[in-house]
Structure formats: C-alpha cells, structure tokens
N, CA, C and O atoms as CSV, one atom per row, in Angstrom:
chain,resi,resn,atom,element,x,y,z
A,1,UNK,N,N,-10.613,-8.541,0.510
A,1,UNK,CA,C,-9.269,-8.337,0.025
A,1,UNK,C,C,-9.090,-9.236,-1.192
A,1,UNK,O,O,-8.867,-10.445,-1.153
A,2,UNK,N,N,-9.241,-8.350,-2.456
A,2,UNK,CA,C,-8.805,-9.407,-3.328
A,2,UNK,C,C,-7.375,-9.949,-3.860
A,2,UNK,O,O,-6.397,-9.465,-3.290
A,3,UNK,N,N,-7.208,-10.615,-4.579
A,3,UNK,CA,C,-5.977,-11.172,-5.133
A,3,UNK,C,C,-5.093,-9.607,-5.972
A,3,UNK,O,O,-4.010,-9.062,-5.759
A,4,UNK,N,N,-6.062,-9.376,-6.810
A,4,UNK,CA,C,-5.297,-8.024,-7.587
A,4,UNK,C,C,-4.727,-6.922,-6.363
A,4,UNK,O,O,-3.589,-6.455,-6.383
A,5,UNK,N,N,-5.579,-6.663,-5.482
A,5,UNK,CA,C,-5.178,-5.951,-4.562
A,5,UNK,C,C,-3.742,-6.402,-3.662
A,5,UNK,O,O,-3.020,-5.573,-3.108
A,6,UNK,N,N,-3.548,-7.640,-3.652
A,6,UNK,CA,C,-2.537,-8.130,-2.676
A,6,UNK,C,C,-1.338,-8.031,-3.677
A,6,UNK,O,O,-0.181,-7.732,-3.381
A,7,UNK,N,N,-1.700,-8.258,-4.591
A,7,UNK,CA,C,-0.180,-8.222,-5.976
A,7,UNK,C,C,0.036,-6.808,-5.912
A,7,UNK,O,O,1.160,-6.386,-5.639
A,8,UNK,N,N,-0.748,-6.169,-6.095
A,8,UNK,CA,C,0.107,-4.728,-6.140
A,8,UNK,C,C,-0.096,-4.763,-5.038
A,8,UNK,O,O,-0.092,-5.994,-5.013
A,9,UNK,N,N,-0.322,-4.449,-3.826
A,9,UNK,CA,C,0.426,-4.266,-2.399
A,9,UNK,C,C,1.725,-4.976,-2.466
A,9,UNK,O,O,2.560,-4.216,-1.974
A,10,UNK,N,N,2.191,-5.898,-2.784
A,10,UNK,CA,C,3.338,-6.239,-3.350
A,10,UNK,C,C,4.339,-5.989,-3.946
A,10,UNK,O,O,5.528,-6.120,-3.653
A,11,UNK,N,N,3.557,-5.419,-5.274
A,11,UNK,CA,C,4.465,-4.652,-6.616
A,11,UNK,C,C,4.655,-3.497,-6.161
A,11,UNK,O,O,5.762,-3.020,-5.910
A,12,UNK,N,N,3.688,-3.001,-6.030
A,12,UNK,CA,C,4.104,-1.303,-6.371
A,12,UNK,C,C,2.809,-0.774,-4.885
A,12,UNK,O,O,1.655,-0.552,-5.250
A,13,UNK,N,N,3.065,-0.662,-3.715
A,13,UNK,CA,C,2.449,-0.327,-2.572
A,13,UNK,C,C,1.146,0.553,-2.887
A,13,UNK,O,O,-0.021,0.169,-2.809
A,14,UNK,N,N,1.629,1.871,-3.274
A,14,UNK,CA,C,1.314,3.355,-3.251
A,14,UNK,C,C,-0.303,2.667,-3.906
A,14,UNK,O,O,-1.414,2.763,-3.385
A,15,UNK,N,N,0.147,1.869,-5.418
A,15,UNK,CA,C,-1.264,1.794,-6.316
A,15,UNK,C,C,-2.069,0.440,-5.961
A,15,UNK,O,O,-2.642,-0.222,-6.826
A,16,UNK,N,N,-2.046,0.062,-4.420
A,16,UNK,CA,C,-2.711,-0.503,-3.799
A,16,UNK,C,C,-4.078,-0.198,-3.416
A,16,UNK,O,O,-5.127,-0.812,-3.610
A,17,UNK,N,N,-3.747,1.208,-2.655
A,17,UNK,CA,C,-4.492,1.800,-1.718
A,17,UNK,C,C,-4.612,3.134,-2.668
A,17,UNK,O,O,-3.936,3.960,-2.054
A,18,UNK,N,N,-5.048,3.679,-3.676
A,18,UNK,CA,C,-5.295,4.050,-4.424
A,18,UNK,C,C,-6.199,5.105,-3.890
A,18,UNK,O,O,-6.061,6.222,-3.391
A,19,UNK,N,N,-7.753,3.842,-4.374
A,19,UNK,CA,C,-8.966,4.251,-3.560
A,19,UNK,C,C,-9.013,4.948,-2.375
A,19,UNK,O,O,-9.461,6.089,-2.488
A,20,UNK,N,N,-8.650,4.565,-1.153
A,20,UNK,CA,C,-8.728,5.057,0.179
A,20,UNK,C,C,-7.748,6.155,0.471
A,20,UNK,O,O,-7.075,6.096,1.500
A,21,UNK,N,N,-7.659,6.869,-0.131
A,21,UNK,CA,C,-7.716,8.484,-0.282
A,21,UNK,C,C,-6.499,9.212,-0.056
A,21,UNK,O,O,-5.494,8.501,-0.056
A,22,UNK,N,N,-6.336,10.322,0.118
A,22,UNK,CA,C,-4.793,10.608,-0.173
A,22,UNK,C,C,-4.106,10.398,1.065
A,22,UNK,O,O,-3.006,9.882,0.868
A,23,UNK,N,N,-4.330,10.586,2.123
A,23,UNK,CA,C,-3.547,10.843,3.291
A,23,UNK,C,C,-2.842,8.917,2.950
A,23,UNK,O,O,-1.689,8.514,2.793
A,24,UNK,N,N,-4.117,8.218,2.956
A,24,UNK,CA,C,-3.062,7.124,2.503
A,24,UNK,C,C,-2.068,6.448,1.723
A,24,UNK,O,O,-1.357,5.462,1.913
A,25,UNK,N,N,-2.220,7.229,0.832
A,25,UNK,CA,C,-1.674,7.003,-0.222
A,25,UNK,C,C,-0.154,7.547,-0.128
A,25,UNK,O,O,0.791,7.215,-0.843
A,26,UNK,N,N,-0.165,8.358,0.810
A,26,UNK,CA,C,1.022,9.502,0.966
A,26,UNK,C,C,1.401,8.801,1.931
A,26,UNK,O,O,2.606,8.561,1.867
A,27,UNK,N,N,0.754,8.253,3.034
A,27,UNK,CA,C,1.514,7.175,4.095
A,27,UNK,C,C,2.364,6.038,3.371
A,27,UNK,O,O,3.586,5.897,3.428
A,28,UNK,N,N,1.416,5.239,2.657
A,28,UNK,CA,C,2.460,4.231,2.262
A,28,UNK,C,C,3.174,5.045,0.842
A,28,UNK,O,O,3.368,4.217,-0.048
A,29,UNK,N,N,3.493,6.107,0.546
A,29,UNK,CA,C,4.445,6.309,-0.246
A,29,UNK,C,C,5.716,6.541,0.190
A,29,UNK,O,O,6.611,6.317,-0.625
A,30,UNK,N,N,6.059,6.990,1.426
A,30,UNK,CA,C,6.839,7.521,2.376
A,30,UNK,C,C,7.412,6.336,2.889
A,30,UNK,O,O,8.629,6.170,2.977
A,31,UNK,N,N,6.480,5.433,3.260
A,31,UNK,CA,C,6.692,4.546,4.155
A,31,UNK,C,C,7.553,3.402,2.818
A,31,UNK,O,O,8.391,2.618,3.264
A,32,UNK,N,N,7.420,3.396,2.056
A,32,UNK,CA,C,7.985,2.574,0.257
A,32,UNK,C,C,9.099,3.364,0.369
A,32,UNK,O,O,10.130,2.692,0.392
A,33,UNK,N,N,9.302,4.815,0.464
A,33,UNK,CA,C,10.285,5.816,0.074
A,33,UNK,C,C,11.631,5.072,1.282
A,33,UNK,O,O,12.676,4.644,0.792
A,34,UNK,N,N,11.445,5.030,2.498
A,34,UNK,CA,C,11.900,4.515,3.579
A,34,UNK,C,C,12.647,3.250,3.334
A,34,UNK,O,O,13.865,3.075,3.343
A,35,UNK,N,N,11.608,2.334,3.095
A,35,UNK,CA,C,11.966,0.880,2.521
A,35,UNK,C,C,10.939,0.083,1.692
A,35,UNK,O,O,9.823,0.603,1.690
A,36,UNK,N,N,11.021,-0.709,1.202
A,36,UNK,CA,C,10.138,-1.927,0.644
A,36,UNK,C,C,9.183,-1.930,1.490
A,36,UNK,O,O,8.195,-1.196,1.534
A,37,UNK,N,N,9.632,-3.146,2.467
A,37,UNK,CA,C,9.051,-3.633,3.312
A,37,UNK,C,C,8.044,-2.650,3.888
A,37,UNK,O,O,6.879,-2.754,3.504
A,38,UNK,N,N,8.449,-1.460,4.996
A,38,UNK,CA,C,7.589,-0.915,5.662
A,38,UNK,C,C,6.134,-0.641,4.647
A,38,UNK,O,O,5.011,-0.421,5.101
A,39,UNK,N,N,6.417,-0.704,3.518
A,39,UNK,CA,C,5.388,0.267,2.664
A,39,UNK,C,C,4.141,-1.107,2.425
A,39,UNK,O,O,2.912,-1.057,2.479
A,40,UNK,N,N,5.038,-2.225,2.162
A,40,UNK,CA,C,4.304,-3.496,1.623
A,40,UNK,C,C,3.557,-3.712,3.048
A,40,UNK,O,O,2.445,-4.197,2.839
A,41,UNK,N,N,3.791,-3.525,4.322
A,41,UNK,CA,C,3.042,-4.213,5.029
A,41,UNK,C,C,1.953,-2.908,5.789
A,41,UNK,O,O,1.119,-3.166,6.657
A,42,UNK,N,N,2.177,-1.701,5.295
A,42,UNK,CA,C,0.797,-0.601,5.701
A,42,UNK,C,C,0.002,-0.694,4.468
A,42,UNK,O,O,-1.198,-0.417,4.462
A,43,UNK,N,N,0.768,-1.151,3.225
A,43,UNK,CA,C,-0.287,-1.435,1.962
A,43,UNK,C,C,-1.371,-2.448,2.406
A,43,UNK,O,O,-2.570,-2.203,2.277
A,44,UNK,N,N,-0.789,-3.848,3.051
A,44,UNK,CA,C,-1.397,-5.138,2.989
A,44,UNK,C,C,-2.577,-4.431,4.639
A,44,UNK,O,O,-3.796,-4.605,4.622
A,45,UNK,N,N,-1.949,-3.788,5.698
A,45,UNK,CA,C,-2.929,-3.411,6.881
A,45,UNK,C,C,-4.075,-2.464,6.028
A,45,UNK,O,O,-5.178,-3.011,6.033
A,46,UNK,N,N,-4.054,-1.592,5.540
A,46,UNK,CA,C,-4.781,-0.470,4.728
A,46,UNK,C,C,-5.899,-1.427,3.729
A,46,UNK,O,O,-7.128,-1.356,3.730
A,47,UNK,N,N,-4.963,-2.369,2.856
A,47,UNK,CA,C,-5.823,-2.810,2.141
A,47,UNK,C,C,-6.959,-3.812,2.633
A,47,UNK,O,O,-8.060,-3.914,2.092
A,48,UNK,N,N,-6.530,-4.527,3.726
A,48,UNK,CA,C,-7.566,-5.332,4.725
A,48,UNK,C,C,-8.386,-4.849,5.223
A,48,UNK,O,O,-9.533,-5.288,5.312
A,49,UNK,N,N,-7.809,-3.457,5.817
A,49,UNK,CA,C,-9.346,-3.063,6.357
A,49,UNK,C,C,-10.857,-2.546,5.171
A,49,UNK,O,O,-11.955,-2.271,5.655
C-alpha cells in the first residue's frame, strides 16, 4: 500500500482503486455517491488488499 495510493483513497476514492477493475470501482463510487466516508474506507479495504 503505497503513500500515493492512500492520498487518493482520501481525495478522490473511485481513482484509488482504479486498477482493480470495474465492479470495484463502481462499488466505491456508489459507496462516495452515499457519503465520503463509506467510499474512503472500501477505497482504503480494496486498496490493502
């Protein structure tokens, strides 16, 4: 998990998880759409694994 990765899981969720493919990408967009929060912390679970 790098540093660039944790800032945008931060900033902007969706262009976190980029890479790991659409279904995710569409999870934490929804989940951002919802609230901040929910989106920042399936960005930060998604991006760890």
């Amino acid at each position: 998990m790098s540093i660039l990765r944790v800032m945008l899981a931060i900033i902007f969720p969706p262009l976190a998880v980029i890479d790991k493919g659409c279904g995710s990408v569409l999870i934490v967009f929804l989940l951002t759409l919802a609230g901040w929060v929910p989106g920042v912390i399936a960005a930060l679970i998604i991006v760890k694994r």
